[in-house]
C-alpha positions as CSV (number, residue, x, y, z in Angstrom):
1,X,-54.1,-186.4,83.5
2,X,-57.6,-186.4,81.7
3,X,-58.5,-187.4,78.6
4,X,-58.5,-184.7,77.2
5,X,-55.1,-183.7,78.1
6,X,-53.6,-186.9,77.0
7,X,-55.3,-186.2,73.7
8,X,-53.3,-183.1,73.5
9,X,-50.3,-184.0,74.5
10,X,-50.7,-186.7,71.9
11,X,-50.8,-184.3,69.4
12,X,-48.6,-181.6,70.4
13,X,-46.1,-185.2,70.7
14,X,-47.6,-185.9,66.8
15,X,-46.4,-182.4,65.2
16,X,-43.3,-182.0,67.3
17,X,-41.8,-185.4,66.0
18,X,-43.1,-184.2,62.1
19,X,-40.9,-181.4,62.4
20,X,-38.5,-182.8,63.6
21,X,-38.3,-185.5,61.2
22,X,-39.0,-182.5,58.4
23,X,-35.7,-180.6,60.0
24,X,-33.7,-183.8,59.2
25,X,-34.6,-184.4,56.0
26,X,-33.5,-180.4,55.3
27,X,-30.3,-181.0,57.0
28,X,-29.4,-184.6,54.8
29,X,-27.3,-182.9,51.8
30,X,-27.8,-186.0,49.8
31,X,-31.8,-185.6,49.7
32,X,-31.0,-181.9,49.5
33,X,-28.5,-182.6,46.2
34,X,-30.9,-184.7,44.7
35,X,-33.9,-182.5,44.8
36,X,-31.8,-179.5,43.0
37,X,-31.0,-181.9,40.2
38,X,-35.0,-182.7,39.5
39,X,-35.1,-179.0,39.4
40,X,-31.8,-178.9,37.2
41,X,-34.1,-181.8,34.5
42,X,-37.0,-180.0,34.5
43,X,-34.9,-176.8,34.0
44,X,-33.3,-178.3,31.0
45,X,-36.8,-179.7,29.7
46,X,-38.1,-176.2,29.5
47,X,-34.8,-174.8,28.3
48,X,-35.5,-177.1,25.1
49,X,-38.7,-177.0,24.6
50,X,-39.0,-173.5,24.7
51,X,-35.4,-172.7,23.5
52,X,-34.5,-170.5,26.1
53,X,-31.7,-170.5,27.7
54,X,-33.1,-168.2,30.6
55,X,-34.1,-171.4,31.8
56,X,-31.0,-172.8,32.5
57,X,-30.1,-170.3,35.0
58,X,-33.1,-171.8,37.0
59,X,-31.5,-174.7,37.5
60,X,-28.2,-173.3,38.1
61,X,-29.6,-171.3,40.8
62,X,-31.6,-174.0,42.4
63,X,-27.7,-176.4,42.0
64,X,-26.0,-173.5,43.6
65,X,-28.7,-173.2,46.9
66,X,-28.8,-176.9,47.4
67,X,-24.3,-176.9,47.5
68,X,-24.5,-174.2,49.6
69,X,-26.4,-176.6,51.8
70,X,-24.4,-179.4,51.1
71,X,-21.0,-177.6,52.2
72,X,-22.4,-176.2,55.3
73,X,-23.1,-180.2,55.9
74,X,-20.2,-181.5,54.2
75,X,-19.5,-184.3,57.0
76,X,-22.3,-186.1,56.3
77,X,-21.7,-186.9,52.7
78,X,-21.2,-190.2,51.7
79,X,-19.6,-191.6,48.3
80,X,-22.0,-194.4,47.4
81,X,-25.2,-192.0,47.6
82,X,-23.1,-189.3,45.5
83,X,-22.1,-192.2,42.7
84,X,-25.8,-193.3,42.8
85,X,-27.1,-189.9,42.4
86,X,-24.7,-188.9,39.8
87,X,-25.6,-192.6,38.0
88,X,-29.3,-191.2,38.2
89,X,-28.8,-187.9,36.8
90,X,-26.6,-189.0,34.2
91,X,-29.4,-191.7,33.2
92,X,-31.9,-189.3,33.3
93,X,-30.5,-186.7,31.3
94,X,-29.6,-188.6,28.5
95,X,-33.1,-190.4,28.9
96,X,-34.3,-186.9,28.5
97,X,-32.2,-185.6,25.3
98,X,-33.8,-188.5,23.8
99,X,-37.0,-188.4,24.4
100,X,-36.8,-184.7,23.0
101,X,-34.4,-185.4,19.8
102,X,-31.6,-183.6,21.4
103,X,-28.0,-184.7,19.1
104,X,-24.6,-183.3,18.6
105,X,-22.7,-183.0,15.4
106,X,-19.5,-184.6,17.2
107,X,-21.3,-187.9,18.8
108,X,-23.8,-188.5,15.8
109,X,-22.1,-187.9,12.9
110,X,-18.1,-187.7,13.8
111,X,-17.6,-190.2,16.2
112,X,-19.8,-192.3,14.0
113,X,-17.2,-192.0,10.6
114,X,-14.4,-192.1,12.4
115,X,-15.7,-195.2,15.0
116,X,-17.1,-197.0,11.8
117,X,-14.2,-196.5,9.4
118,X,-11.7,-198.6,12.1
119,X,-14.2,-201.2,12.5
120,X,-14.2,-201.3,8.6
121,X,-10.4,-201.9,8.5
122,X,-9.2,-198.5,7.4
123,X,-7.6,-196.0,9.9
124,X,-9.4,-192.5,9.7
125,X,-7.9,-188.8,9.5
126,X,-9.8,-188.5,12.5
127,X,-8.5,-184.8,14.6
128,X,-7.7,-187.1,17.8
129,X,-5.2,-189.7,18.6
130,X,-5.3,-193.3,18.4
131,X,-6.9,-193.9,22.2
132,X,-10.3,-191.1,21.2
133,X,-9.8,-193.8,17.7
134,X,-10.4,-196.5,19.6
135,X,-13.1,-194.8,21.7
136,X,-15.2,-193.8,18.6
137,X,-14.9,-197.6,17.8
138,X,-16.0,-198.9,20.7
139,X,-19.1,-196.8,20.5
140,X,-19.9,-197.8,17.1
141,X,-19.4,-201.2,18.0
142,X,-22.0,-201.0,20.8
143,X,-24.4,-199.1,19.0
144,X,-24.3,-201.2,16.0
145,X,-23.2,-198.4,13.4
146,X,-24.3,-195.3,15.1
147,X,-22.7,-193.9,18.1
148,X,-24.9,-190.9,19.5
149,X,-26.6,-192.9,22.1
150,X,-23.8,-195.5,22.5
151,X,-21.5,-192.8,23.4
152,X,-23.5,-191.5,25.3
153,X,-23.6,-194.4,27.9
154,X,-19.7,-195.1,27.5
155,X,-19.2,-192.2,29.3
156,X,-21.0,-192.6,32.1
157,X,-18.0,-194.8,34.1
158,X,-15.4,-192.2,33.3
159,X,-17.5,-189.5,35.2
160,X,-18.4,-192.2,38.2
161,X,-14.4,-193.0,38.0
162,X,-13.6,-188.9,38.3
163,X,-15.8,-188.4,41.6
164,X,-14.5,-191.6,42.8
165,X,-10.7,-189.9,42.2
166,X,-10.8,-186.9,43.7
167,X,-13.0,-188.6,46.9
168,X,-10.0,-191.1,47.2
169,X,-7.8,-188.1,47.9
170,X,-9.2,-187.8,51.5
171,X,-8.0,-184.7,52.3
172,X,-11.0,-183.2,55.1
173,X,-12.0,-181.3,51.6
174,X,-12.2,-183.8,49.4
175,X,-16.3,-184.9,50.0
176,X,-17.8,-181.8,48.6
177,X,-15.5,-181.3,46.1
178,X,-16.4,-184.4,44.6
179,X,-20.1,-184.1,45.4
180,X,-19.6,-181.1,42.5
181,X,-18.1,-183.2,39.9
182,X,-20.9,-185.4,40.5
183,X,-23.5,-183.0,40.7
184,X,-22.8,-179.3,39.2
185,X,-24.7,-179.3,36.1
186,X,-23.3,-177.0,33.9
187,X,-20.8,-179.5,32.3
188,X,-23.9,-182.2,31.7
189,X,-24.0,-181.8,28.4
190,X,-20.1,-181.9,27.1
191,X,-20.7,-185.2,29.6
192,X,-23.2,-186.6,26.9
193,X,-22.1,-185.5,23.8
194,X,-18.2,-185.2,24.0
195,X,-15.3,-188.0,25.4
196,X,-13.4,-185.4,27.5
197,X,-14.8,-187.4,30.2
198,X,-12.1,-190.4,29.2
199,X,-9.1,-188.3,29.8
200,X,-10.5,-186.3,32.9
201,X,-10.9,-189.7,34.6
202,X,-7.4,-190.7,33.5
203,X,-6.1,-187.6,34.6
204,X,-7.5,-187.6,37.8
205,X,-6.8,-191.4,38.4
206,X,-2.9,-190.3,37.6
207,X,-3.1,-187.4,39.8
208,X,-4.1,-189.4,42.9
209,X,-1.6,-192.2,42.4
210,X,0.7,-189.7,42.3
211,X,-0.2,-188.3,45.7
212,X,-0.1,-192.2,46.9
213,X,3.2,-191.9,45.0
214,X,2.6,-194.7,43.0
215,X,5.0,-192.5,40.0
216,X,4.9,-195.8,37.3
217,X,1.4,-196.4,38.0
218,X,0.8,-192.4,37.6
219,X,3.1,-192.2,34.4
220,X,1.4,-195.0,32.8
221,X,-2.0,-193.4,33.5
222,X,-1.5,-190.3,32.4
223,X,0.1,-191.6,28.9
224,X,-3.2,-193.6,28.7
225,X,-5.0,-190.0,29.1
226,X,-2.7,-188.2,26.8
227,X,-3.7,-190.8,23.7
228,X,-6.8,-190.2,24.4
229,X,-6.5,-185.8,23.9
230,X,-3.0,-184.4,25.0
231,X,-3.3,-182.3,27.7
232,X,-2.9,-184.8,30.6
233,X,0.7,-185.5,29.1
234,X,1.4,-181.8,30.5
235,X,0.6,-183.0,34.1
236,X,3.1,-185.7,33.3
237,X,5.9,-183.2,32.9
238,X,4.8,-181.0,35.4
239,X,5.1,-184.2,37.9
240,X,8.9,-184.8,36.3
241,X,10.0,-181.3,37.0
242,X,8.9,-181.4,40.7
243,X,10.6,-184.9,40.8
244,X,13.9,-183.8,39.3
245,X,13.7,-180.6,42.0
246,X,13.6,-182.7,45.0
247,X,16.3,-184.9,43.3
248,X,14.5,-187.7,42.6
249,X,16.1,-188.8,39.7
250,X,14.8,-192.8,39.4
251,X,11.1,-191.9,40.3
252,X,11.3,-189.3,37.7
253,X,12.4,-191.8,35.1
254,X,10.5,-194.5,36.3
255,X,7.3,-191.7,36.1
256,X,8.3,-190.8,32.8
257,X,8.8,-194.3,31.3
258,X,5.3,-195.9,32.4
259,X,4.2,-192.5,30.4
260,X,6.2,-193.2,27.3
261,X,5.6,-196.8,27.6
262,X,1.4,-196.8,27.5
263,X,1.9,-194.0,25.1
264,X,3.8,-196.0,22.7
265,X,2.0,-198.7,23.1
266,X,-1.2,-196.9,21.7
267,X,0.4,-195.8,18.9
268,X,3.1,-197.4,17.7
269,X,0.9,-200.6,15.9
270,X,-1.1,-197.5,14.2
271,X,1.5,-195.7,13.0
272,X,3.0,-198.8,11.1
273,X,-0.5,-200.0,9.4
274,X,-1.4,-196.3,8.4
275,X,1.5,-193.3,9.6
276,X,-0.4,-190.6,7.6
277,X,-3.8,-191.1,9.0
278,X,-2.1,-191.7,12.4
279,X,-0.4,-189.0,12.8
280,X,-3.2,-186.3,11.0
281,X,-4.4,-185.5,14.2
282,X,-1.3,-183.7,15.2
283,X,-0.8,-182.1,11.6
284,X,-4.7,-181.1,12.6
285,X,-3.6,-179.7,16.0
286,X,-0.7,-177.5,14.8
287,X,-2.8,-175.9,11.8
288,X,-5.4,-174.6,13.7
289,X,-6.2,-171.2,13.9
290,X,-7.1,-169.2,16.4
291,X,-10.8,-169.1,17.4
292,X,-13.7,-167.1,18.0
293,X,-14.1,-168.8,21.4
294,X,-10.3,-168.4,22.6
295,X,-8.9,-165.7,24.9
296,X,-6.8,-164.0,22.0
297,X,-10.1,-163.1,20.2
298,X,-11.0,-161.3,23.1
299,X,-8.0,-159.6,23.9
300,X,-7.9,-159.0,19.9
301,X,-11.5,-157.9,18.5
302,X,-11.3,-154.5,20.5
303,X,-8.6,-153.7,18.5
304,X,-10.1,-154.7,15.5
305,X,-7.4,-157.5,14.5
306,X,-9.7,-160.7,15.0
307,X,-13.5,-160.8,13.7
308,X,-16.0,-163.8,13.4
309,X,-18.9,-164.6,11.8
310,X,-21.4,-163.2,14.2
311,X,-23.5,-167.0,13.8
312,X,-20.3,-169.3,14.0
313,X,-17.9,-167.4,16.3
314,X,-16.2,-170.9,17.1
315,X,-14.9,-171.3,13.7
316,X,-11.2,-169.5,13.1
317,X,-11.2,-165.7,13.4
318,X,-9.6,-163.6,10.8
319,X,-6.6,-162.1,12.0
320,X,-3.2,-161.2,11.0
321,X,-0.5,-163.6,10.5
322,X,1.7,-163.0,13.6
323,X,-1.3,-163.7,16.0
324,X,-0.7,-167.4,15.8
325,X,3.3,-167.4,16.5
326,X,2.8,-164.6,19.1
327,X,-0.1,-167.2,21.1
328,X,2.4,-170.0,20.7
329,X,5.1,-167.8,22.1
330,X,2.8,-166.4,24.7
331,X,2.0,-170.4,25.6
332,X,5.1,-171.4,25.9
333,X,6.1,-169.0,28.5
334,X,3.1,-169.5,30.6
335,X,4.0,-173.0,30.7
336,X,7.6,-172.1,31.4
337,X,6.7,-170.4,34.5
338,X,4.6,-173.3,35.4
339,X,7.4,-175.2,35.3
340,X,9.1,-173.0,37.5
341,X,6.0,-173.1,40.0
342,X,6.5,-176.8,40.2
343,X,10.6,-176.8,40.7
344,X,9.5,-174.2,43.4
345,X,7.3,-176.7,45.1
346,X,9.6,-178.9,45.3
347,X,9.4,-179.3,49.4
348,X,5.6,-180.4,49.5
349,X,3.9,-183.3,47.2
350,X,0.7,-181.7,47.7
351,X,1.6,-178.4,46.1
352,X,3.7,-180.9,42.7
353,X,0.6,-182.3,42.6
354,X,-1.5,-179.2,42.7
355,X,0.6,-177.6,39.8
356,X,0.3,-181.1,38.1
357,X,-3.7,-181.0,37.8
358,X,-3.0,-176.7,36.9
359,X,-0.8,-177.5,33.7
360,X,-3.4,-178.5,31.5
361,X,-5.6,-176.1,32.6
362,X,-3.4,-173.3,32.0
363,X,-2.5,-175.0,28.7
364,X,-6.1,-174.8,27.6
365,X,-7.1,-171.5,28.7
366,X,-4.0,-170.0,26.5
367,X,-4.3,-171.9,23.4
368,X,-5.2,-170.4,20.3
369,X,-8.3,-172.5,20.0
370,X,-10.7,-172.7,22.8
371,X,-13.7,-175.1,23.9
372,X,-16.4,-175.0,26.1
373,X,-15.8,-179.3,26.4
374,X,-12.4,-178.4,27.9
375,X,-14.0,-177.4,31.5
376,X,-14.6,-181.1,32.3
377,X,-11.0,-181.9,32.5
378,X,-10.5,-178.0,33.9
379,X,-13.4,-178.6,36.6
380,X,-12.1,-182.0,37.8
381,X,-8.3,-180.5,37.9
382,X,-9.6,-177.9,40.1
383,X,-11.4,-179.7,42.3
384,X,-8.6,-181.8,43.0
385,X,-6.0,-178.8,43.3
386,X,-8.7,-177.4,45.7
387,X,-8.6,-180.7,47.7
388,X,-4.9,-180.7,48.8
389,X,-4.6,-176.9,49.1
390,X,-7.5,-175.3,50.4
391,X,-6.9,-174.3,54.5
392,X,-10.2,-173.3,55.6
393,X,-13.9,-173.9,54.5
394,X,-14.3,-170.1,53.3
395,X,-11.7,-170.7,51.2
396,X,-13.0,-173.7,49.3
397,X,-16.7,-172.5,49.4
398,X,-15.1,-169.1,47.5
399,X,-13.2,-171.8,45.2
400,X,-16.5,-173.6,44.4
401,X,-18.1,-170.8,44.0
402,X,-15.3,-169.6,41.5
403,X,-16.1,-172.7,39.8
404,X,-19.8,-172.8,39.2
405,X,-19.3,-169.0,37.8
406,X,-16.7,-170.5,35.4
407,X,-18.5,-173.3,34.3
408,X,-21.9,-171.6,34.2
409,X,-20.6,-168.3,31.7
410,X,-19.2,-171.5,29.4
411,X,-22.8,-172.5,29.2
412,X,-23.9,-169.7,28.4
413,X,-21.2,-169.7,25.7
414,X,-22.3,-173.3,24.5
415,X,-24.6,-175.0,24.4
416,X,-27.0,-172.3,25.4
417,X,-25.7,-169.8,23.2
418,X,-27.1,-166.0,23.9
419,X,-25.7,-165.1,19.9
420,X,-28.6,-163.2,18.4
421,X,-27.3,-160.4,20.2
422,X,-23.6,-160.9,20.2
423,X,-24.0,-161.7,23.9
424,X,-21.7,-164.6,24.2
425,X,-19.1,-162.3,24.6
426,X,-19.6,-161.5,28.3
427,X,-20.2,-165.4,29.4
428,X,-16.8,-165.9,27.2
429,X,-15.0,-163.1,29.0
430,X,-16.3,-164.0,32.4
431,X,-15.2,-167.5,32.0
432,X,-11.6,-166.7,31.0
433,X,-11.0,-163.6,33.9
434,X,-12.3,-166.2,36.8
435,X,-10.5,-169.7,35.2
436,X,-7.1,-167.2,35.0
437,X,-7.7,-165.8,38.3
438,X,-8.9,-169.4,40.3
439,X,-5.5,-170.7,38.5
440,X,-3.2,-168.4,39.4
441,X,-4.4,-168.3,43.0
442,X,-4.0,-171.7,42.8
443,X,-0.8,-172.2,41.4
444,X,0.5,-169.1,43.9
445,X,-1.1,-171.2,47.1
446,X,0.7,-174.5,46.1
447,X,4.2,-172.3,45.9
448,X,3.4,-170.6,49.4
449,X,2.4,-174.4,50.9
450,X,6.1,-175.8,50.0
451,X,8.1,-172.5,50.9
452,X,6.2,-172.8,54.2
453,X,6.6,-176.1,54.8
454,X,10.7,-175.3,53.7
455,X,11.3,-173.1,56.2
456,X,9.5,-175.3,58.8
457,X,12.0,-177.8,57.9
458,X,14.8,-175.0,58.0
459,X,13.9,-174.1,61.8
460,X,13.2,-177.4,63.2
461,X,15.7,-178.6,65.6
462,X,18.4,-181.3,64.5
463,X,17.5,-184.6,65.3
464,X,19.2,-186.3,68.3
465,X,21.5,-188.7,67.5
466,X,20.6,-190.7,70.5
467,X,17.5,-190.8,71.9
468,X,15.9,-189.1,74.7
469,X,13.1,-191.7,75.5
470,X,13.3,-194.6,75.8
471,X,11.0,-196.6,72.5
């Protein structure tokens, strides 16, 4: 071989091991995850700067290219890159909404009076229960007083402490699933400027221990959750019914006391130093009315029985009287037939446990009042569902797909609000036809699991009562 020729061969050598090492890099979903949220920062930068929320959908777009990439590799994900990452992004964002003056009603101002007033000695007529009390007062604490960028930071474990839940399902699903509550952007900001982080975690922490079957564990996690806001309390029932199906009547009760007991616990020292304040969040809960934000108003305003202030459409509607006991009513027997979905289920834990993480999402998405905070707990819930039902990878890419839409028309709802032409109206409708429709199918696939796995059980043979090998 000449010189020449080894020269070239050299180089031909040089460019082939570049592109190689270029294809790689492209196929690592990590790197690939990563790069879509620098796109997602600078997306938001210019979103604020130039208050547009047009810019948002940049970043969406550039989220949604990089998952796609990141399912079609899903067996090479990893769970310490994805907590690293989602550490990072968290870190960064907030480090960004402070360097441009971004701040939140609720974290500045509210979690500041409330936090400060129990530090002060005097329990607040704050719209949460005791746990969010105690919350608020831990932030203050931290932040010496004030609470926005205190808070901010708290919540940082709880989101680390969701991905980390739903990866510990191990189901072959699980990794990408919790690669988007890691990564999917379009909660980010409920992340930084609301606590529905706390009982997401909690929820999703009593939803696996519940699939380990670890019930007192599970109970007791879930009651944590539900001082904190309610709605995991509803996954707690859920979980009893499907319990009390297959018979189980000491794991129910033993479910349902580490509930009552952490739940008790939380309140029960608060409600004999101050009962009025204490219990002012659920006087608070039951007088709402129904917002401009909820389903109803939709369902309602082309009829011309609800109407909002076109500027602060998430303030109470006007509407008749009946609206609110007909939405109750209407909740109730939504619920109900959850209930029934769960006794149904009875023959398979994944599908109680499905149903489990579907009750408060179904609770939210028919309440009378409606908030675009509530899809961190409903993304997480979800996910998880997703994780121990899903039966082929079409099926969970259509289900994450489902979910991006969902969460991306809520952000397009708040906080990057198209009002000046009335335009949150088709985000808001968006978001309620696909959460109702990835819920049902949900809730309809966890069913179908147990009956199949019934009449599985049904048709199987009898067991031998001697064996035919010998062991």
């Amino acid at each position: 071989m000449t010189l020449g020729s080894r020269a070239e061969s050299s180089r031909f050598s040089s460019r082939t091991g570049k592109q190689s090492g270029i294809r790689t890099r492209i196929r690592e979903p990590h790197l690939v995850l990563a790069c879509s949220a620098v796109v997602v920062l600078l997306a938001e930068y210019a979103a604020v700067e130039r208050g547009s929320a047009a810019w948002i959908l940049v970043g969406a777009v550039a989220s949604l290219a990089a998952f796609v990439v990141a399912w079609r590799l899903q067996d090479r994900l990893r769970l310490a890159p994805l907590l690293v990452m989602s550490l990072a992004f968290e870190l960064a964002w907030i480090g960004l909404h402070l360097h441009l003056g971004v701040h939140s009603v609720d974290s500045s101002v509210l979690y500041r009076r409330w936090g400060n007033s129990l530090l002060d000695g005097h329990y607040p007529d704050a719209q949460y229960p005791p746990g969010a009390v105690l919350l608020f007062a831990l932030d203050a604490l931290l932040g010496g007083g004030p609470t926005r960028t205190a808070h901010a930071f708290v919540m940082i474990p709880f989101q680390l402490v969701t991905v980390a839940a739903v990866w510990a399902l191990r189901t072959r699903w699980t990794p990408w699933f919790a690669a988007l509550v890691a990564l999917w952007p379009m909660n980010a900001f409920s992340w930084e400027f609301r606590f529905d982080l706390v009982p997401t975690a909690l929820l999703a922490l009593g939803l696996l221990f519940a699939f380990r079957e670890r019930w007192l564990l599970s109970g007791a996690l879930l009651g944590l959750g539900a001082a904190v806001k309610w709605t995991p309390g509803l996954a707690m029932a859920a979980l009893v019914v499907w319990l009390l199906a297959d018979r189980r009547w000491r794991t129910a009760g033993a479910h349902l006391m580490g509930f009552v007991s952490v739940f008790a616990l939380l309140h029960i020292p608060f409600l004999l130093w101050s009962p009025s304040e204490t219990l002012h969040s659920y006087r608070y809960f039951s007088s709402q009315g129904l917002t401009g934000e909820s389903l109803w108003y939709l369902l309602l305003a082309p009829f011309g029985s609800a109407s909002v202030s076109r500027h602060e459409f998430w303030l109470p509607a006007d509407v008749p009287g009946w609206t609110n006991v007909a939405t109750v009513i209407a909740q109730v027997l939504v619920l109900l037939a959850l209930g029934f979905a769960a006794w149904q289920a009875r023959a398979s834990l994944r599908a109680g446990v499905a149903i489990a993480a579907m009750a408060p999402v179904v609770f939210l998405l028919v309440n009378r009042v409606f908030s675009p905070q509530y899809l961190v707990l409903m993304l997480a819930a979800w996910t998880i569902a997703g994780a121990l039902l899903v039966e082929s990878r079409k099926e969970q890419l259509a289900l994450g797909f489902a979910i991006m839409a969902a969460t991306t028309a809520n952000a397009l709802v708040y906080p990057y609000t198209l009002q000046q032409f009335g335009f949150w109206r088709l985000p808001s409708a968006t978001l309620f036809v696909i959460s109702l429709a990835t819920s049902v199918w949900l809730a309809v696939r966890a069913v179908q699991r147990s009956s199949a796995r019934e009449s599985r059980s049904a048709g199987a043979p009898a067991r031998p009562l001697v064996p035919t090998e010998a062991p």
